[in-house]
KEROVEX-70790 format. One record per residue (C-alpha): y, x, z; residue number from 0. Coordinates in steps of 0.05 Angstrom, whole numbers, plus 5000, padded with zeros to 4 digits. Layout:
<recs>
> v	u	w	pafi
> Y	X	Z	NUM
...
</recs>
This chain:
<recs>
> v	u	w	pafi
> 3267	5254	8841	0
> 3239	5314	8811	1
> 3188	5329	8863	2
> 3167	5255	8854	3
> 3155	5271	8786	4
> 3103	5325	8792	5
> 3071	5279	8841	6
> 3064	5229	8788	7
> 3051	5288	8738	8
> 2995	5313	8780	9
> 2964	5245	8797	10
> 2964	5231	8727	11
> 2923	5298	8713	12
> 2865	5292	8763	13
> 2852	5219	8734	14
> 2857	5254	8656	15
> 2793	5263	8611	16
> 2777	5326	8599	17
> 2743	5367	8536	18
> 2705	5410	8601	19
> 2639	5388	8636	20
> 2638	5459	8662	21
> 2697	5504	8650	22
> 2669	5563	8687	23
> 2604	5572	8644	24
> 2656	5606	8590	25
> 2692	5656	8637	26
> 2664	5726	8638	27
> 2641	5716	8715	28
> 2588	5670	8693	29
> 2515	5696	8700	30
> 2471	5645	8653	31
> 2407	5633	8670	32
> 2384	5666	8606	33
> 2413	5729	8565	34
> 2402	5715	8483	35
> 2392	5782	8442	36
> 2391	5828	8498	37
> 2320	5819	8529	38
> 2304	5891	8496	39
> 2359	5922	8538	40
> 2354	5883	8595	41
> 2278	5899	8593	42
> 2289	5976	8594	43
> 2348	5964	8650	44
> 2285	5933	8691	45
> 2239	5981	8682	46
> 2288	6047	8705	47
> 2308	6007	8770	48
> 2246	5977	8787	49
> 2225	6035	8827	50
> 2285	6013	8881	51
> 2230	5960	8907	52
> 2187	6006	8931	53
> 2228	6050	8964	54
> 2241	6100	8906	55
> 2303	6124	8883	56
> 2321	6104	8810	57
> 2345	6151	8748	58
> 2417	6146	8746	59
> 2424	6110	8686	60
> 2485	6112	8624	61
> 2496	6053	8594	62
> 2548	6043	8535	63
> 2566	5996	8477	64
> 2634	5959	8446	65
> 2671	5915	8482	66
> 2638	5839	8497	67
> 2568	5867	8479	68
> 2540	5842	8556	69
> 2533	5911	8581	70
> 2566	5883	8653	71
> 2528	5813	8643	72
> 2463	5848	8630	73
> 2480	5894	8691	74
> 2492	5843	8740	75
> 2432	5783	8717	76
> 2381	5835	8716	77
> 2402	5871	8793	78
> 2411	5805	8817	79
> 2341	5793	8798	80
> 2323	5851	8829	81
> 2348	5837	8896	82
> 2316	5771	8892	83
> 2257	5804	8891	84
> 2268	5848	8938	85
> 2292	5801	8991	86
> 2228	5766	8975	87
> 2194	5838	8996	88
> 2237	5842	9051	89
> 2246	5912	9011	90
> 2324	5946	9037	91
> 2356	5932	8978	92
> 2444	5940	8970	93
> 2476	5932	8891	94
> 2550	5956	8900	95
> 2590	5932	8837	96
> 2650	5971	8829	97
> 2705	5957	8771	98
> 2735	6021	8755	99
> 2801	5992	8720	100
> 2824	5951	8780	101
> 2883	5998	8812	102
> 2866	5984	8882	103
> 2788	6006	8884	104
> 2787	6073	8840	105
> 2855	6099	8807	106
> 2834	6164	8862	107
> 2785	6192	8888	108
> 2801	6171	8963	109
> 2804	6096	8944	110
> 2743	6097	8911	111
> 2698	6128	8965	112
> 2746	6091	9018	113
> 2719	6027	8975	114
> 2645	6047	8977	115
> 2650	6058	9046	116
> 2679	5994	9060	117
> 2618	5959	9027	118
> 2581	5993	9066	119
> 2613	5975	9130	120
> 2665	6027	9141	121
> 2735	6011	9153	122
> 2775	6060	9128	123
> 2862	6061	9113	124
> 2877	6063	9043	125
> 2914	6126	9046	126
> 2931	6173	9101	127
> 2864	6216	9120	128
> 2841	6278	9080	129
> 2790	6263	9027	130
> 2742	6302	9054	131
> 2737	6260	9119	132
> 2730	6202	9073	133
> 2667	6236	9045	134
> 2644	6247	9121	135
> 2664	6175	9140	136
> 2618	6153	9078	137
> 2562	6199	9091	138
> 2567	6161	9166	139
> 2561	6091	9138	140
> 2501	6113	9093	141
> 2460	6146	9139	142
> 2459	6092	9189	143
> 2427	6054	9134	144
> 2357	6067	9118	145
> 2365	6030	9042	146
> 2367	6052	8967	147
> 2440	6028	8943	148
> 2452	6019	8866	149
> 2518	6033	8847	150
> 2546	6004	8789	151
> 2612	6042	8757	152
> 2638	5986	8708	153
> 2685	6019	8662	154
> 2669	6092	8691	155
> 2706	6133	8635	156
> 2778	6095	8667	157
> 2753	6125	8733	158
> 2745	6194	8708	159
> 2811	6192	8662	160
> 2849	6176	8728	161
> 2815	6225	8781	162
> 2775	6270	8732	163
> 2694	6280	8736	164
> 2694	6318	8809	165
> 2683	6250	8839	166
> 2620	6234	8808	167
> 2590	6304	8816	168
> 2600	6291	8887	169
> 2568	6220	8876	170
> 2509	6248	8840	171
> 2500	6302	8900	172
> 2505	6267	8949	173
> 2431	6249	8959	174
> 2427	6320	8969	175
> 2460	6313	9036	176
> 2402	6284	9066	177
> 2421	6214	9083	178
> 2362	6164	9111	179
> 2394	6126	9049	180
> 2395	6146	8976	181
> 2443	6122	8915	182
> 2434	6107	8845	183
> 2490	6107	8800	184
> 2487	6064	8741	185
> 2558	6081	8692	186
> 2577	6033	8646	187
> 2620	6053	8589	188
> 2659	6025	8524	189
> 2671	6096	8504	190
> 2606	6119	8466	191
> 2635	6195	8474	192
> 2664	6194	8542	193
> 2598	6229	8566	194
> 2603	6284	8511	195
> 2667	6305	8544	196
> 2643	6315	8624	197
> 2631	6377	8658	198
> 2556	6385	8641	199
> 2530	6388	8702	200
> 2556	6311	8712	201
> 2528	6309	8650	202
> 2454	6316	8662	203
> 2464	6283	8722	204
> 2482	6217	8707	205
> 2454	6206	8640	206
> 2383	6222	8672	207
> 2376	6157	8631	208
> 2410	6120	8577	209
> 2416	6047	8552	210
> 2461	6032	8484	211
> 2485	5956	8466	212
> 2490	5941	8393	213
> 2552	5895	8367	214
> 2521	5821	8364	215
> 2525	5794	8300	216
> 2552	5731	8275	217
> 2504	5691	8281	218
> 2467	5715	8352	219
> 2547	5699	8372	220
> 2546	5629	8352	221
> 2478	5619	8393	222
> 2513	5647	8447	223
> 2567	5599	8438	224
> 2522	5544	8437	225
> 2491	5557	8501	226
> 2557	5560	8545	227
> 2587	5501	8507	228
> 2530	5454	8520	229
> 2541	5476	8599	230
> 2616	5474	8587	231
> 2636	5415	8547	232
> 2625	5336	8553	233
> 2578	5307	8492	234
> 2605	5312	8427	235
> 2672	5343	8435	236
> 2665	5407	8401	237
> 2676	5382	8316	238
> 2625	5413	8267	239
> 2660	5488	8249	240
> 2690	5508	8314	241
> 2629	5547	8335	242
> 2619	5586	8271	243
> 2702	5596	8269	244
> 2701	5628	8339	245
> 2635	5668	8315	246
> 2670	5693	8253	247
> 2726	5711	8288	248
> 2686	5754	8349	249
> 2641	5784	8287	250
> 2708	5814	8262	251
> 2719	5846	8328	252
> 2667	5888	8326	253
> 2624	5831	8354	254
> 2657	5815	8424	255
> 2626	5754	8450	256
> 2674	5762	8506	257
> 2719	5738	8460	258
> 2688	5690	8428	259
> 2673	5645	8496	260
> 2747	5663	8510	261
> 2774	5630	8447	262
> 2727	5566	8458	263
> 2755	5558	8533	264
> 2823	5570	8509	265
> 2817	5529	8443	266
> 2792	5464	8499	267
> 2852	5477	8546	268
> 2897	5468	8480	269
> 2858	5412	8468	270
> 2871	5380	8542	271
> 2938	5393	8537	272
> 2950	5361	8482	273
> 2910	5295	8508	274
> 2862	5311	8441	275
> 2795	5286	8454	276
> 2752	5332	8412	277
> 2761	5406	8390	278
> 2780	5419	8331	279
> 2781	5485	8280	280
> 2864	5483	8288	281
> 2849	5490	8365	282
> 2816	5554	8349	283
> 2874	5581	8305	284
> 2924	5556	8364	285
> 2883	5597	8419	286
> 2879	5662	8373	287
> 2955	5664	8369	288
> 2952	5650	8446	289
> 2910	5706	8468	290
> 2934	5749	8417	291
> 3004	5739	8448	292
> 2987	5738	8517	293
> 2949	5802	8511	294
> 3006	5836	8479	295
> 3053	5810	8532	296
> 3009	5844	8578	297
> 3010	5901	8555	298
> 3086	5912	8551	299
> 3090	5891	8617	300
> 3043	5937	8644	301
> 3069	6002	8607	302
> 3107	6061	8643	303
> 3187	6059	8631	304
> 3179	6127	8586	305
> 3129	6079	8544	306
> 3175	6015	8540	307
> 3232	6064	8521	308
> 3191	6091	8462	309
> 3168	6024	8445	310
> 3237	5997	8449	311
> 3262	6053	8396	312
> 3201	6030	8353	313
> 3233	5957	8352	314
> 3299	5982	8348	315
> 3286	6003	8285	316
> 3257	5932	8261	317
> 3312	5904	8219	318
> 3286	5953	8171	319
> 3217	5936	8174	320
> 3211	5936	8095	321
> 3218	6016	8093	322
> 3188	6064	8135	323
> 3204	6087	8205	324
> 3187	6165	8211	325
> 3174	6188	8288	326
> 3239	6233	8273	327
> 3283	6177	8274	328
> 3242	6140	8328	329
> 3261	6198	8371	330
> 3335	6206	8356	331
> 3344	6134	8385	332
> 3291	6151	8441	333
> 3336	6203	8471	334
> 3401	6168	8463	335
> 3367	6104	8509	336
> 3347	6160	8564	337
> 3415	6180	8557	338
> 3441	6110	8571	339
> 3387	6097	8627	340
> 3394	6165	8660	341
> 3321	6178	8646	342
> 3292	6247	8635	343
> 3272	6259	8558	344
> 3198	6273	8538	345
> 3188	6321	8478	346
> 3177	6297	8409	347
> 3113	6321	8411	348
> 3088	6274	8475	349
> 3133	6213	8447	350
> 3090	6225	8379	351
> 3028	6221	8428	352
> 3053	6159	8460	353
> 3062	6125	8387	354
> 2985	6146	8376	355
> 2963	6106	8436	356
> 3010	6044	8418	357
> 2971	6051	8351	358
> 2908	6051	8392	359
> 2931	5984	8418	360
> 2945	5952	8356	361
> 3021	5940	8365	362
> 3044	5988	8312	363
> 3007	6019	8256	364
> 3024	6101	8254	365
> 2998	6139	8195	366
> 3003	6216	8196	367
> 3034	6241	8134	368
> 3042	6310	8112	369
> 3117	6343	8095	370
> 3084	6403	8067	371
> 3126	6469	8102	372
> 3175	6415	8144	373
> 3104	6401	8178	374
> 3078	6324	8192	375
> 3101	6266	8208	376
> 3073	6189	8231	377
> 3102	6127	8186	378
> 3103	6078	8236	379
> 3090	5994	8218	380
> 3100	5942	8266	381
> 3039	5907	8281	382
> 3065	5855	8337	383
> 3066	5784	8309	384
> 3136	5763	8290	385
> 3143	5702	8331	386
> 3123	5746	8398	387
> 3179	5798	8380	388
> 3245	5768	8413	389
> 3205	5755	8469	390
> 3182	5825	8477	391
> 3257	5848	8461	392
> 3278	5811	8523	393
> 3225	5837	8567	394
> 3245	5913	8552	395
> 3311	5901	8563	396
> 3306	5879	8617	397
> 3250	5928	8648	398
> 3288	5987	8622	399
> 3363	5960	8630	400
> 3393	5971	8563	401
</recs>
C-alpha cells in the first residue's frame, strides 16, 4: 500500500506545474552566455592567457575576491572560450580545473598530482607509491604531450592549509624540467592575504600576475538575477520585490551573488512544494531560514569530534544564554565530556582557538575581554538560530555519544 502510494505520489509530480522553465540556469555550474559587471576582469583574464594559442606559455596568474564575486565563473567562460578558439586553430590546447576543497582531489600532495596525472592520462592508486614517483609518473604523462595545459587551483589557499606551499613550488618548477609540454597555473583565492603568507619564492612565482574581483553591488546583483530568472522561471511567476529582496539580502553578504541565485532557486522549490504558483517575498524569507539552517547543519556534521565536544560545552551552557559564558567555564565542562567519552583533552589554549574559528563561522559570537593581571578571556554568544538548536543537540549527541 505504501509503495503504491509513492507511485501515485510520483505520478502526480511529473504531471505538476512548476515555478522552473530552467532550474539549472541558477546553480553555480551554469556558464551564461554572457558575464554582467565583470567584462573588465574577464578582459584582463583574456589578455594574460591569450598567449596559450600560439604556443606560448602564459604568466601564472593570482586571482582573488569575496565569496560569489564570479572569480570561478569568470575563470571557466573565458578558458572555455579559449579552447574554442583554439580547437578552431587546431592549436594543443588542455584547461585542467581542479577544486581544491573536495577531499578526494587535493587534501595531500600525492592526491593532487595523482589527480593531475589522471587528467592527463595517467592511472595512478590513490595511495600506496612514494610521492616522488608520483612526480615522475606526472612528468611521464606531460612529456608525451606536446601542449600548453592551464591549470586552474579553485580555492588554492584550502590546498596549501592542508599540504603546505611545497606543492606549488614544485608546480611552478616544473616547466623547468624540460617537458615537450608546459603549465600555467592560474590560483584562485577568497583569501585576499593568503599570498602574503607563502614562502616567497612561491610568491613571485605564481602571482607573476594578478586579477582582484570587487563585491557586486545591489543593484549589478539584481541584473544578475534577472538574467538567470528569465532562463529559469516560466512567464510571470516571480511577484514584483523578490528580485530586489534576494539582491538586498546578497548586498549584505558582502555582495555574493552565489547566494543570491541560491535563495531564488530555493525560494521556487518552496514555492513548488507548496503547489504556489508564483513567488512570492515570504518564499524568500522561507529559503533564508533554509539555507541558513542547512548550512549550519553542515557544518556540525562535518566537524572533528574534539570540535563537536567544544561546541557541545558551548550549548551546554545555553540555558543561561541571558548572561555570559566565559571560555573558563566552557572548558571545565569540555574536559569532564572527554572524561565521559574517553577522549584525550586539548589545552585551554587550543579549545580557545577552536571557539575563534566557530566565531569565524558565525555559530557563536566570542569577544576577547581583558581580566587585567588574571589575563583574557572570550565572552561567548550563541549565534545558531533557536529553532535549529535541538536539532543540533541531537546530532552531537549522537556523533560524540554523551
Amino acid at each position: 500500500m505504501a509503495e503504491r502510494g509513492l507511485d501515485v505520489f510520483f505520478e502526480a509530480f511529473l504531471r505538476k506545474e512548476s515555478v522552473f522553465f530552467d532550474k539549472r540556469t541558477l546553480q553555480s555550474t551554469y556558464i551564461p552566455e554572457t558575464i554582467p559587471h565583470r567584462e573588465e576582469q574577464t578582459k584582463q583574464l583574456a589578455n594574460i592567457i591569450a598567449p596559450a594559442l600560439k604556443g606560448d606559455k602564459p604568466s601564472n596568474i593570482f586571482i582573488y575576491g569575496k565569496t560569489g564575486t564570479g572569480k570561478t565563473l569568470t575563470t571557466k567562460y573565458t578558458t572555455k572560450k579559449l579552447i574554442e578558439a583554439a580547437e578552431r586553430e587546431k592549436t594543443p590546447l588542455n584547461v585542467i580545473y581542479i577544486n581544491c576543497k573536495l577531499k578526494r582531489s587535493a587534501d595531500t600532495e600525492y592526491r593532487l598530482i595523482a589527480q593531475l596525472a589522471t587528467e592527463l592520462g595517467k592511472s595512478i592508486p590513490p595511495t600506496g607509491l612514494p610521492t616522488e614517483e608520483v612526480y615522475k609518473a606526472f612528468l611521464r604523462a606531460l612529456n608525451k604531450q606536446d601542449k600548453t595545459h592551464i591549470l586552474i587551483l579553485d580555492e588554492i589557499d584550502q590546498l596549501v592549509s592542508k599540504t603546505g606551499d611545497n606543492v606549488l613550488y614544485n608546480l611552478t618548477r616544473i616547466n623547468e624540467e624540460h617537458t615537450k609540454s608546459q603549465i600555467s597555473i592560474v590560483g584562485i583565492s577568497n583569501d585576499i592575504m593568503f599570498v602574503d603568507n607563502l614562502d616567497p619564492r612561491v610568491k613571485s612565482s605564481l602571482s607573476e600576475e594578478e586579477i582582484v574581483f570587487p563585491p557586486y553591488n545591489a543593484l549589478q546583483i539584481q541584473s544578475i538575477l534577472k538574467q538567470r530568472a528569465e532562463l529559469a522561471f516560466n512567464k510571470d511567476v516571480l511577484q514584483q520585490g523578490v528580485i530586489e529582496k534576494c539582491a538586498a539580502y546578497a548586498a549584505r553578504d558582502h555582495g555574493d551573488a552565489r547566494r543570491a541565485l541560491e535563495l531564488l532557486r530555493v525560494a521556487g522549490e518552496v514555492a513548488d512544494r507548496k503547489n504556489d504558483k508564483k513567488i512570492t517575498t515570504t518564499h524568500i524569507d522561507e529559503a533564508e531560514e533554509k539555507i541558513d539552517r542547512d548550512r549550519i547543519i553542515d557544518i556540525v556534521v562535518t566537524q572533528p569530534k574534539q570540535y563537536q565536544l567544544v561546541l557541545y560545552s558551548i550549548l551546554s551552557l545555553q540555558p543561561r544564554r541571558n548572561k555570559s559564558i566565559f571560555t573558563g567555564e566552557v572548558y571545565e565542562i569540555y574536559k569532564s565530556l572527554c572524561s565521559r567519552t574517553n577522549t584525550s583533552i586539548l589545552t585551554q589554549r587550543r579549545v580557545s582557538d577552536i571557539i575563534s574559528e566557530f566565531d569565524m563561522l558565525g555559530m557563536v559570537n566570542a569577544k576577547v575581554i581583558s581580566k587585567g593581571r588574571y589575563g583574557r578571556t572570550r565572552d561567548i554568544s550563541i549565534e545558531i538560530p533557536e529553532t535549529t538548536l535541538p536539532r543540533i543537540r541531537r546530532i552531537l549527541e549522537e556523533n560524540i555519544r554523551v
